[in-house]
C-alpha positions as CSV (number, residue, x, y, z in Angstrom):
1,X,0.0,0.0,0.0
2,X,2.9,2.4,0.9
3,X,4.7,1.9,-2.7
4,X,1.4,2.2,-4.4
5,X,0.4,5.8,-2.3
6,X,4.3,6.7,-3.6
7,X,3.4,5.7,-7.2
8,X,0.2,7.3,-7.1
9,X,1.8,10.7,-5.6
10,X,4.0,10.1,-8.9
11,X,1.7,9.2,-11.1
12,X,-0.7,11.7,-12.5
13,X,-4.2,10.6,-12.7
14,X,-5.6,11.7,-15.2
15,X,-3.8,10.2,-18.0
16,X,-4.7,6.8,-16.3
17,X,-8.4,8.0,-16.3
18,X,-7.9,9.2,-20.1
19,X,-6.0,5.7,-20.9
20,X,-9.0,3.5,-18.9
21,X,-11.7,5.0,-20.9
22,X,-10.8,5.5,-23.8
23,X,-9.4,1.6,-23.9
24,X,-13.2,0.7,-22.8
25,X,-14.7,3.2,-25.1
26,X,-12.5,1.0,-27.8
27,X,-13.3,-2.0,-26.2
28,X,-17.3,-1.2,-26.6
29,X,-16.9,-0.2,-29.5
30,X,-15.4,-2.8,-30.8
31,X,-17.5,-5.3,-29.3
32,X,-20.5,-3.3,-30.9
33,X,-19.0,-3.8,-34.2
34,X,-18.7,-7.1,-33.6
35,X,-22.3,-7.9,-32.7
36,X,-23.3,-5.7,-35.8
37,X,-21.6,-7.7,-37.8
38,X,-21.8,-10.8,-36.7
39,X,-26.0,-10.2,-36.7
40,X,-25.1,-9.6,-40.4
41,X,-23.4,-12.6,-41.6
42,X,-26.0,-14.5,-39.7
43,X,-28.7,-12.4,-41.9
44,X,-26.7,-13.2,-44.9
45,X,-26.3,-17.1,-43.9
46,X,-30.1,-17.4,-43.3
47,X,-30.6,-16.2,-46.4
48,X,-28.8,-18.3,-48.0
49,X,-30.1,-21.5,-45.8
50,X,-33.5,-20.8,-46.7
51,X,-32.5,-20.4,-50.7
52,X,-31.5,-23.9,-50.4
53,X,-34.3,-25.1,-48.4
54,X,-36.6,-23.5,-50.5
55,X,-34.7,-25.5,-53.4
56,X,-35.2,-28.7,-51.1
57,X,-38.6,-28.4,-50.6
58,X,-39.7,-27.3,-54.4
59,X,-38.0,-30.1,-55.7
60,X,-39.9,-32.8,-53.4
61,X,-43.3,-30.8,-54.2
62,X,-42.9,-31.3,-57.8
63,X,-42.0,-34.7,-57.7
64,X,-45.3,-35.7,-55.9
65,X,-46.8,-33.1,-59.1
66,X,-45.6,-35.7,-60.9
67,X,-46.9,-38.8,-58.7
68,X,-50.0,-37.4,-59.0
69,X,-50.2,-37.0,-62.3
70,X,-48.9,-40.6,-62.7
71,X,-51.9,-41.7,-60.5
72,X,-54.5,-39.6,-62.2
73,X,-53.1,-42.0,-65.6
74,X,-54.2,-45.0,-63.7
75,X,-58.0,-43.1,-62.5
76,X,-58.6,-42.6,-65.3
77,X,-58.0,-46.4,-67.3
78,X,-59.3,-49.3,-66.3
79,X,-56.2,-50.9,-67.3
80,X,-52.9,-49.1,-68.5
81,X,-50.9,-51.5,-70.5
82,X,-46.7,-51.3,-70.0
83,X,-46.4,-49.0,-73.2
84,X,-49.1,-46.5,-72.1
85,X,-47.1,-46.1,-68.8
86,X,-43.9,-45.7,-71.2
87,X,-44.9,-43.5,-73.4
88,X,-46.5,-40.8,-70.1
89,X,-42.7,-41.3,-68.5
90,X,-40.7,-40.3,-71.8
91,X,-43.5,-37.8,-72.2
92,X,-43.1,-36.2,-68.7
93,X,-39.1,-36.4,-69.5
94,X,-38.0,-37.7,-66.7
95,X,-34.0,-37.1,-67.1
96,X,-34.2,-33.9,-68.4
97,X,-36.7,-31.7,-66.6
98,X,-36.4,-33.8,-63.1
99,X,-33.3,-34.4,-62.5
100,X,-32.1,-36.6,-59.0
101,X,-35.2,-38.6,-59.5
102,X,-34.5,-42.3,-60.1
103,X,-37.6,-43.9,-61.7
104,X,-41.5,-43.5,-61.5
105,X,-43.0,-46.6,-61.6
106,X,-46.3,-48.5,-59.9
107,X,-47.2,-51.1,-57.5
108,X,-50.3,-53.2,-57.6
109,X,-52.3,-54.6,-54.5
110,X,-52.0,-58.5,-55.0
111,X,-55.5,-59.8,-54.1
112,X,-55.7,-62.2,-51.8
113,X,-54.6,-65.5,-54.2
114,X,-54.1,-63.8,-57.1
115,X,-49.7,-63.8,-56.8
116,X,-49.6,-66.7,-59.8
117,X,-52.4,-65.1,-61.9
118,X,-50.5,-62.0,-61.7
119,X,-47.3,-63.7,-62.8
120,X,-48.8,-65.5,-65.4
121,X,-50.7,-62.0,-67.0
122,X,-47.2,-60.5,-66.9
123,X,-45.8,-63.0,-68.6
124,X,-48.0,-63.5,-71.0
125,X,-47.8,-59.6,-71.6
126,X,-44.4,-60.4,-72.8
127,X,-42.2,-60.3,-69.8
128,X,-41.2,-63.5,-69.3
129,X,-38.8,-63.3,-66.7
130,X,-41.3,-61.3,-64.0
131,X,-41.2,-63.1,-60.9
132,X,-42.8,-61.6,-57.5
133,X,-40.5,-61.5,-54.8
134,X,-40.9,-60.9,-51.4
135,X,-38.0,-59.8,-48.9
136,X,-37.3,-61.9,-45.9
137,X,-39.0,-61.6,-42.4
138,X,-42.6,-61.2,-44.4
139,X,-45.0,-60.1,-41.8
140,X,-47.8,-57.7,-43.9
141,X,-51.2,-58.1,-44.2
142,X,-50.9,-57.3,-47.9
143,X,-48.9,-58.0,-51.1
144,X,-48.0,-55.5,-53.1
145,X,-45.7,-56.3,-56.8
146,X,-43.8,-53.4,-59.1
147,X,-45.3,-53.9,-62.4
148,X,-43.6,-51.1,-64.0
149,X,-40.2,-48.5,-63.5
150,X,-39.1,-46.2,-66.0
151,X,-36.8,-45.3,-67.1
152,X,-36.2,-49.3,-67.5
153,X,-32.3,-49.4,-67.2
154,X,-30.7,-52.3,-65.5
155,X,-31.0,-50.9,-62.3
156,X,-34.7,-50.5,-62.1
157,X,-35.4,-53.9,-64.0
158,X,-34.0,-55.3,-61.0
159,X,-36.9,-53.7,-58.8
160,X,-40.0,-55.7,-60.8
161,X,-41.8,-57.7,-58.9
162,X,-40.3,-56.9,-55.7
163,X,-42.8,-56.4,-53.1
164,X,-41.9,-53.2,-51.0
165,X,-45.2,-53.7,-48.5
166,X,-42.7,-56.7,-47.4
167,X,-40.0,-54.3,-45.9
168,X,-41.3,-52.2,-42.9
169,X,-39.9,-49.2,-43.6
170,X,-41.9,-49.0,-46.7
171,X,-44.7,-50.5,-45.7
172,X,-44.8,-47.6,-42.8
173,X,-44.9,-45.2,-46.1
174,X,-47.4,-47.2,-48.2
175,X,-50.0,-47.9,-45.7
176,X,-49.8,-44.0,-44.4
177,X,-50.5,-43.4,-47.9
178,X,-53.5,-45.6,-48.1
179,X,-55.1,-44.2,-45.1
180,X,-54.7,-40.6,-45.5
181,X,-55.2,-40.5,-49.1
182,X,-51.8,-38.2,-49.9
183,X,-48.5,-38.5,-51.2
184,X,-46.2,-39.9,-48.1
185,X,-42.3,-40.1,-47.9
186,X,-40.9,-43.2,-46.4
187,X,-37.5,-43.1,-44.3
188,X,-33.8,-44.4,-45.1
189,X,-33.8,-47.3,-47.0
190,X,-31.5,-49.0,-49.5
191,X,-33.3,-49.4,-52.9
192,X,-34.1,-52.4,-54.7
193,X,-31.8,-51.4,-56.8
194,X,-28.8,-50.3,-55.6
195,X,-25.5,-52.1,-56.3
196,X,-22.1,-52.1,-54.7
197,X,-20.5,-49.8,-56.6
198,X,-21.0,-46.2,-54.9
199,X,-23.9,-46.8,-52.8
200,X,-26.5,-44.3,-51.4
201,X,-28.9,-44.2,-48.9
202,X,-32.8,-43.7,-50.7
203,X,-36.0,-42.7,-50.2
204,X,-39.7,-43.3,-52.3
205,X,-42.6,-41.3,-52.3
206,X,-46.0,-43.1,-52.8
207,X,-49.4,-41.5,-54.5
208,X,-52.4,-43.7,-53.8
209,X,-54.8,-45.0,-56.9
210,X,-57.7,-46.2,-55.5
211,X,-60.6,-48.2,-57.9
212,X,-63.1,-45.0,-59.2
213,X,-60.5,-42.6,-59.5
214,X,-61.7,-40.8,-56.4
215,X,-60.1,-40.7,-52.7
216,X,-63.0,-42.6,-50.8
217,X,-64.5,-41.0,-47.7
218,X,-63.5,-43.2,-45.1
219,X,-60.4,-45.1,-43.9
220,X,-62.2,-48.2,-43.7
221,X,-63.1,-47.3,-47.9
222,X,-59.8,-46.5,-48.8
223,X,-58.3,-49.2,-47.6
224,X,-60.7,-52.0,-49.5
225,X,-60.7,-50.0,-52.8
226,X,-57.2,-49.3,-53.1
227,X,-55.5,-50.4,-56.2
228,X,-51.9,-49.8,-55.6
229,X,-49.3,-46.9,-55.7
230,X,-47.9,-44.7,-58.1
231,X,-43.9,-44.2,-56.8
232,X,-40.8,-42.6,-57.3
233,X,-37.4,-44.3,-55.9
234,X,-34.7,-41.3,-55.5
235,X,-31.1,-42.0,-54.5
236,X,-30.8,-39.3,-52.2
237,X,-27.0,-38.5,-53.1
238,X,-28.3,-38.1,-56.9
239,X,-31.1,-35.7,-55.3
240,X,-29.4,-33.4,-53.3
241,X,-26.9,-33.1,-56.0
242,X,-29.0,-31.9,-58.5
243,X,-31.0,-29.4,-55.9
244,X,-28.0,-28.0,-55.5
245,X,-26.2,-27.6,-58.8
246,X,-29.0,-24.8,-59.3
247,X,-27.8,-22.8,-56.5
248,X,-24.8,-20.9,-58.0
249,X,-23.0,-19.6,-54.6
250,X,-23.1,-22.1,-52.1
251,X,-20.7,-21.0,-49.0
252,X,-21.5,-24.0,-46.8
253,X,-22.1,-27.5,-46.0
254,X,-24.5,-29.1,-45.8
255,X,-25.9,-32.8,-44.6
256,X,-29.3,-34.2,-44.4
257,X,-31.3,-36.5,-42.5
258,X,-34.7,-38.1,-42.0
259,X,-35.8,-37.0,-38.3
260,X,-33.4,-36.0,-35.7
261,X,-30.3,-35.9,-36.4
262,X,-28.7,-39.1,-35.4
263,X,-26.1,-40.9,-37.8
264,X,-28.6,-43.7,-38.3
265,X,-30.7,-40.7,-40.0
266,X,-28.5,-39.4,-42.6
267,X,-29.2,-39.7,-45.9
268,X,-26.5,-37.4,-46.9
269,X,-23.5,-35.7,-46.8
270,X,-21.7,-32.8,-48.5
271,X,-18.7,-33.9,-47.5
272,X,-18.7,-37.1,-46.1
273,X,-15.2,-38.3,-44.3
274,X,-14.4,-34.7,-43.6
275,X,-14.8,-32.4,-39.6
276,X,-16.9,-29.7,-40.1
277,X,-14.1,-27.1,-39.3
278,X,-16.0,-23.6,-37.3
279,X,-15.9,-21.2,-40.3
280,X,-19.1,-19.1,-39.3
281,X,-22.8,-19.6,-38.7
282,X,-24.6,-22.8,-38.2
283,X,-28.1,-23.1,-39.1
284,X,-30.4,-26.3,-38.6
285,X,-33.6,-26.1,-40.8
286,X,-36.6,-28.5,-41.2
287,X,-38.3,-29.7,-43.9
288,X,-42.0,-31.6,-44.3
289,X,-43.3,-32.6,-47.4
290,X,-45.3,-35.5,-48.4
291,X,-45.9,-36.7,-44.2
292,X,-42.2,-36.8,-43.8
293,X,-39.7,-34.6,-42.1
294,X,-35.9,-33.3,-42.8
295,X,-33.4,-32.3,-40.8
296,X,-31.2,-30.0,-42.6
297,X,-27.6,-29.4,-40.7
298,X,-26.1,-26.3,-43.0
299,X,-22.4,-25.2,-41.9
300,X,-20.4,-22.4,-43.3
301,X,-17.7,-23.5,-45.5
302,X,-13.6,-22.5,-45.8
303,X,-14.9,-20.7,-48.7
304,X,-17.6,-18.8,-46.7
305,X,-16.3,-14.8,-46.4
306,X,-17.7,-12.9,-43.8
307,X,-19.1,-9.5,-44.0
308,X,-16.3,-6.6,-44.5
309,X,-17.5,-4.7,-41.2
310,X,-15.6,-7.7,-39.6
311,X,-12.5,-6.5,-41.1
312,X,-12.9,-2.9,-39.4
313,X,-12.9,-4.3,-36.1
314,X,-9.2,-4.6,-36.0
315,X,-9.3,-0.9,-37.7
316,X,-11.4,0.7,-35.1
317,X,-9.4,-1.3,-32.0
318,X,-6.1,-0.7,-33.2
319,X,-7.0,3.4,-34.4
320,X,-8.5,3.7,-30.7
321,X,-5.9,1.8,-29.3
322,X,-3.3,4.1,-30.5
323,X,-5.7,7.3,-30.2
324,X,-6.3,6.7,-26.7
325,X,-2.4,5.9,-26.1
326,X,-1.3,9.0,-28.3
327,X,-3.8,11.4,-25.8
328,X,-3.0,9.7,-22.6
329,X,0.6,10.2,-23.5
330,X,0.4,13.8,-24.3
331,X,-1.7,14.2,-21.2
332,X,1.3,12.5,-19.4
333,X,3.6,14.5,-20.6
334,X,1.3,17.4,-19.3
335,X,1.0,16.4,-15.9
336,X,5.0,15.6,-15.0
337,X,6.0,18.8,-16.8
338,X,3.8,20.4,-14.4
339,X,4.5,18.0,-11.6
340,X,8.4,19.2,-12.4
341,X,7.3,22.7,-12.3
342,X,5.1,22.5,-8.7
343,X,8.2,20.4,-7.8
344,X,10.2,23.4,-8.6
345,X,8.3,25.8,-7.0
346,X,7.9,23.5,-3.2
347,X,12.1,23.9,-3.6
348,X,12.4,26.7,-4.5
349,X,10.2,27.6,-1.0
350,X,12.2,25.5,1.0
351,X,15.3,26.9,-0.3
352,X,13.8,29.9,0.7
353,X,12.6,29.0,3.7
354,X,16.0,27.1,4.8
355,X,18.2,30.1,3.8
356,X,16.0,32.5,5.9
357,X,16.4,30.0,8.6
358,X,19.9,30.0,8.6
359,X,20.1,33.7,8.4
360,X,18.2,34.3,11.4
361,X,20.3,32.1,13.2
362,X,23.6,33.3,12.1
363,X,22.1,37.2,13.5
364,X,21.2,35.5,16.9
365,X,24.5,33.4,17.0
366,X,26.5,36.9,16.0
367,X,24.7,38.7,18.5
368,X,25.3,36.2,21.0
369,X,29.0,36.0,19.8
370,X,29.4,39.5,20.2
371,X,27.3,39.0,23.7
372,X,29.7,36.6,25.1
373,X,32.8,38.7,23.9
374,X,31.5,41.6,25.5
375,X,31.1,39.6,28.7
376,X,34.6,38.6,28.3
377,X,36.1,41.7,27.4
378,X,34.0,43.2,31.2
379,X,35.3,40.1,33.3
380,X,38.6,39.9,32.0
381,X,39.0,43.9,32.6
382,X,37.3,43.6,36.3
383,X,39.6,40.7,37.4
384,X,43.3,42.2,35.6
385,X,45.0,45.1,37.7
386,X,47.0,45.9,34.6
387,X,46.7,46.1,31.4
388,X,49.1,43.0,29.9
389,X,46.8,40.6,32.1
390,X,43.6,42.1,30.4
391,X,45.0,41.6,26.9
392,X,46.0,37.9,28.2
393,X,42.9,36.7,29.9
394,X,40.9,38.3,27.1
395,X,42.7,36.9,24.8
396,X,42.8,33.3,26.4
397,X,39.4,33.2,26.5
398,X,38.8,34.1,22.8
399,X,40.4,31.2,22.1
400,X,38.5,29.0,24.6
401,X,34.9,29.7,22.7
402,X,37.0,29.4,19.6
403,X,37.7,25.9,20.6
404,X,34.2,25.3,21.6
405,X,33.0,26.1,18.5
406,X,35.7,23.9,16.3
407,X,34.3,21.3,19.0
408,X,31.0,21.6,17.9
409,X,31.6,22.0,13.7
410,X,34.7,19.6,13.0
411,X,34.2,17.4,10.0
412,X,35.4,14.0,11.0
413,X,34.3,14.2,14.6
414,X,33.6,10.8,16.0
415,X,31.9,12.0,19.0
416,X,32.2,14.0,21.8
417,X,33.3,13.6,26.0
418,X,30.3,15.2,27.6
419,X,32.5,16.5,30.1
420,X,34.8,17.9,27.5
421,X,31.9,19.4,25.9
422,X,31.0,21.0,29.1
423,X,34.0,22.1,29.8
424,X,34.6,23.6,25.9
425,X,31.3,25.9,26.4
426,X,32.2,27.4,30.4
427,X,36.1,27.1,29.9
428,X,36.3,31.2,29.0
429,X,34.2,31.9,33.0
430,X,36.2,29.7,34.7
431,X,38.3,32.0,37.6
432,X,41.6,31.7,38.7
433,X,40.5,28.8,41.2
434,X,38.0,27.4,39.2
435,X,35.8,29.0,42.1
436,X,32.9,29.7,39.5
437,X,32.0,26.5,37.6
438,X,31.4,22.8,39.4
439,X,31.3,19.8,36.8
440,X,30.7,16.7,38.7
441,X,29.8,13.4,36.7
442,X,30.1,9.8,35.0
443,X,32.6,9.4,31.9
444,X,30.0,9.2,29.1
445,X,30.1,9.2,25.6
446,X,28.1,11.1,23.2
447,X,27.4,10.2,19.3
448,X,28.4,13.2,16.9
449,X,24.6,14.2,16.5
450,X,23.8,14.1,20.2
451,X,27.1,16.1,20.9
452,X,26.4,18.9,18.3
453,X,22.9,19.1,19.7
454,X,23.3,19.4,23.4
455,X,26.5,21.6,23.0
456,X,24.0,24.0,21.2
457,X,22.4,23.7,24.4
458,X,24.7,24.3,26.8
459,X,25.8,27.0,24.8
460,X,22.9,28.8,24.8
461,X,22.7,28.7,28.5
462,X,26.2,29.3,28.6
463,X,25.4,32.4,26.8
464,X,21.9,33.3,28.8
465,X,24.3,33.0,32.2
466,X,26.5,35.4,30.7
467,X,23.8,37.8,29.6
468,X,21.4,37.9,32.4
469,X,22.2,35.3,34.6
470,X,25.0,34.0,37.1
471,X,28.5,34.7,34.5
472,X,26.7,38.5,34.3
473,X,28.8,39.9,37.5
474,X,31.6,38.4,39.9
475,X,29.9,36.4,42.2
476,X,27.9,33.9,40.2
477,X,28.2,30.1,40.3
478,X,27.0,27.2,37.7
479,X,26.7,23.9,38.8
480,X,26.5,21.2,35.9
481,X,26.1,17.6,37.4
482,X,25.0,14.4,35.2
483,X,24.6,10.8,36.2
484,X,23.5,7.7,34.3
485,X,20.5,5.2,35.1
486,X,20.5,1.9,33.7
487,X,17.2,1.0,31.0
488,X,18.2,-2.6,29.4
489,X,21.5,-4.4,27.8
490,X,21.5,-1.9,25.1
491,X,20.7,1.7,26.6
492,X,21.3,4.3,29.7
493,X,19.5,6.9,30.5
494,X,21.0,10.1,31.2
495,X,20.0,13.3,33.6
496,X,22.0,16.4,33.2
497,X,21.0,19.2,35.4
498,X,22.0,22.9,35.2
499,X,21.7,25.3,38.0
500,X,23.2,28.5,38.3
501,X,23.4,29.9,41.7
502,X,24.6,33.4,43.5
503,X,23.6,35.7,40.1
504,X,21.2,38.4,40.0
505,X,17.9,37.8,40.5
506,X,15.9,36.2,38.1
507,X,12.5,36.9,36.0
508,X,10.7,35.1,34.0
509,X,10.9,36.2,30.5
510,X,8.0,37.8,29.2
511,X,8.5,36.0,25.9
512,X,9.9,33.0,24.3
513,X,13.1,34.0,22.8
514,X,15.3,31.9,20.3
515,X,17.5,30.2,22.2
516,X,14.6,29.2,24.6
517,X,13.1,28.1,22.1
518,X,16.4,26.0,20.8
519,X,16.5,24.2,24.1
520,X,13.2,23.3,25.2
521,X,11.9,22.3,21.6
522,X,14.8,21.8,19.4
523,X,16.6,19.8,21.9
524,X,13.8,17.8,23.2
525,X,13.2,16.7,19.6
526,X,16.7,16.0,18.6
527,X,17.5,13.9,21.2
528,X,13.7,12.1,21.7
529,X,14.0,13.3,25.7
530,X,12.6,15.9,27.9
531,X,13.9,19.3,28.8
532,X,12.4,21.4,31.7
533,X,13.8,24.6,31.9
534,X,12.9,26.7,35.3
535,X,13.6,30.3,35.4
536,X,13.7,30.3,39.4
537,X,14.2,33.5,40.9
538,X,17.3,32.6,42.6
539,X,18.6,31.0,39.3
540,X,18.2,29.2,35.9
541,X,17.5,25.5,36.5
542,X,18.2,23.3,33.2
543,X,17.0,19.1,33.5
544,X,17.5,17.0,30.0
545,X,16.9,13.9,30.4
546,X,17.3,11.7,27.3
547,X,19.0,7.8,26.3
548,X,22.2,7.1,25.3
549,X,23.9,3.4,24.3
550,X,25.5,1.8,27.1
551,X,28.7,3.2,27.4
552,X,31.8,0.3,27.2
553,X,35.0,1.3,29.0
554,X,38.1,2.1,26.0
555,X,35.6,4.1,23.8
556,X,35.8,7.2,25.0
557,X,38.7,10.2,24.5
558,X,40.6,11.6,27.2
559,X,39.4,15.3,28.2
560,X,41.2,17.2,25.7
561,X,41.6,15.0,23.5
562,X,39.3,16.0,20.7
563,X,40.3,19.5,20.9
């Protein structure tokens, strides 16, 4: 959390706002487009889907046209010889106008004990080799023979005679037929007359005749005056092939089954052997004609080509993409310049700031300077009788708070005695028999910081005695005592008291001047203790209290040393 609040302090926001949204503005948009056109090629795919099952479904429809008409031959003849049923298929033109189709032919009831008379009429009508046969597992109520299938090639002269009622899936067809009266579809079966060599899966359609030429009322009528069936085989390969050889642009695939789609059901395949790869849309259509039902599985093709707003999705992501990056980084660019320039200004201030602070302490260190020269210069001249001990005691003393201060500023300083430091700041006071100043106290050793810091201290009180306090005339005392307290293995705590004694009287000042200020804040905060300073009437008292590392005998310097 901390190193993302410093990056955010860094990081100007709103380029990241700018860079957000306008990636989900791109986003959206894109994802628009995408719908758009995406609804469109599914527009486009339908379209083409229901061309094709359109296709589909007219082809089937005018097949059972042509059933029909085939049954309304039989209505309306009592008896329509083999070349009457030849001459209405060449005239109908069965290969030519309907393609896909495999035959039209007709089946005849059998009545019950009529199978040899039937043989023996067809043979007599000079087809020799007619035989009826019926398929194995015979469990009809019926008998049904093909008398006739045109065109007559070798495959369909294999189908006469057969009896399809025989074969359930056919029969299922033929009696539905029957009973309703209409065209009806059967399901998968394989023809009569299909051989080895490429096989299909096929279908027949079957158009009732009934004896008057007229659908009968009733069920029950339909069923005793039914005379057979006019039919049409169709491979359904051939069929779907020749439905779709029409269609000129045919972006898919396609496969087709009777019912659900189950691979038991399919009757046909685009491209059998082949996965359907996921090129585009996939669209599952039905189809009823003639009581049956298709299942029509259409899947875009390698060839299929999506609409062109697909292509201007990458256009509009990639434009935005850049757009938004181009303005967030000109917006970035924006902010850190004038991040820099606030930046510029907050240092400038503290410069400022730090410069004036620096001044005002170098005026109050002058005038205290000056302060404690003065002092000097009046003690030195009331304790000389002559003049060559003024200009020696003066001048010793000079070089006592000139040592004080070197104590205080040295580069390199490893630390500092505390008494030495003590003594550097009162050494100029000190009488003839050191009558003035009392230093009583441990050996301890102060860090560099902690030295600098409560030598600024004790020279400020140092200079306060001097001004107003106990060093102002000849009979005033200072008393500096320190002692140490044990806290753990790794720290001491350490009480240094100031007291001056025998000065003028004292008053409480009537404000807080700097070097108060210095002492009781500054110092308090440099060196994490407490300071209580007491401006007692009969003189200054000074506690600091603060902690220090446990001192270990051999670190320290001799008194003197450092100077």
């Amino acid at each position: 959390m901390a190193s993302w609040a410093r990056l955010r302090g860094k990081v100007p926001g709103l380029p990241v706002l700018i860079l957000v949204l306008g990636l989900a503005a791109t986003a959206a948009g894109g994802l628009v487009i995408e719908r758009l056109a995406e609804a469109r090629d599914r527009q486009r795919f339908e379209s083409l889907v229901t061309q094709a099952n359109g296709a589909i479904a007219d082809r089937l429809a005018t097949y059972v046209a042509v059933l029909q008409a085939s049954a309304g031959l039989f209505a309306a003849s009592d008896q329509v010889t083999h070349e009457e049923f030849r001459a209405f298929a060449q005239r109908v033109e069965l290969t030519r106008r309907y393609p896909g189709i495999q035959g039209i032919g007709f089946s005849v009831r059998i009545p019950e004990g009529g199978a040899e008379a039937l043989q023996s009429e067809m043979r007599a009508a000079g087809r020799p080799d007619f035989t009826l046969r019926t398929p194995p597992g015979d469990g009809a109520d019926e008998r049904h023979a093909i008398l006739f299938l045109e065109p007559e090639d070798d495959r369909n002269r294999a189908a006469l005679g057969f009896d399809m009622y025989a074969e359930p899936v056919r029969r299922d067809a033929m009696a539905r037929a029957r009973d309703t009266g209409q065209a009806a579809m059967s399901g998968k079966v394989r023809l009569v007359q299909e051989t080895e060599e490429s096989p299909q899966a096929g279908f027949l359609i079957y158009e009732p005749v009934y004896a008057g030429g007229l659908v009968p009322a009733t069920v029950e009528a339909r069923r005793q005056n039914l005379i057979g069936f006019a039919y049409a085989p169709f491979r359904a390969g051939d069929l779907l092939q020749a439905v779709f050889d029409t269609i000129s642009h045919r972006p898919y695939r396609y496969a087709v089954y009777h019912g659900p789609v189950r691979p038991e059901n399919l009757l046909f395949r685009s491209d059998p052997g082949s996965s359907w790869g996921d090129f585009g849309p996939l669209e599952i259509r039905q189809i009823d004609v003639a009581g049956g039902s298709w299942t029509v599985v259409y899947r875009a093709g390698p060839d299929y080509v999506g609409s062109a707003a697909r292509q201007l999705i990458w256009v509009f992501v990639l434009g935005g993409c850049l757009a938004t990056g181009l303005v967030a980084a000109a917006t970035w660019r924006q902010g850190m310049a004038r991040l820099s320039a606030e930046r510029e200004v907050a240092a400038r201030k503290a410069i400022e700031a730090r410069q004036k602070l620096l001044l005002d302490e170098l005026n109050h260190r002058v005038k205290n300077t000056l302060a404690t020269v003065q002092s000097i210069a009046a003690q030195s001249l009331r304790e000389a009788s002559d003049v060559e001990s003024v200009r020696v005691n003066f001048e010793n003393r000079l070089i006592a708070l000139s040592q004080a201060h070197n104590l205080l500023t040295r580069d390199g300083w490893r630390g500092a005695n505390l008494a030495e430091l003590v003594l550097t700041e009162l050494r100029p006071y000190r009488g003839p028999a050191d009558e003035r100043i009392e230093m009583q106290g441990p050996a301890v050793w102060l860090a560099p910081n902690t030295a600098v810091a409560l030598g600024m201290a004790l020279h400020e009180l140092t200079t306060n005695a001097v001004k107003y306090g106990a060093l102002s005339d000849e009979k005033g005392r200072i008393a500096v005592e320190w002692e140490l307290a044990e806290l753990n293995a790794d720290a001491e705590r350490l009480t240094l008291r100031w007291r001056e004694m025998d000065g003028p009287p004292v008053s409480p000042p009537t404000r807080r001047g700097f070097g108060t200020r210095l002492i009781v804040g500054g110092l308090a905060h440099q060196l994490d203790g407490a300071v209580d300073l007491d401006f007692a009437p009969d003189g200054v008292r000074c506690t600091i209290r603060f902690d220090v590392p446990r001192q270990v005998a051999g670190d320290m310097l001799s008194v003197g040393a450092a100077a």
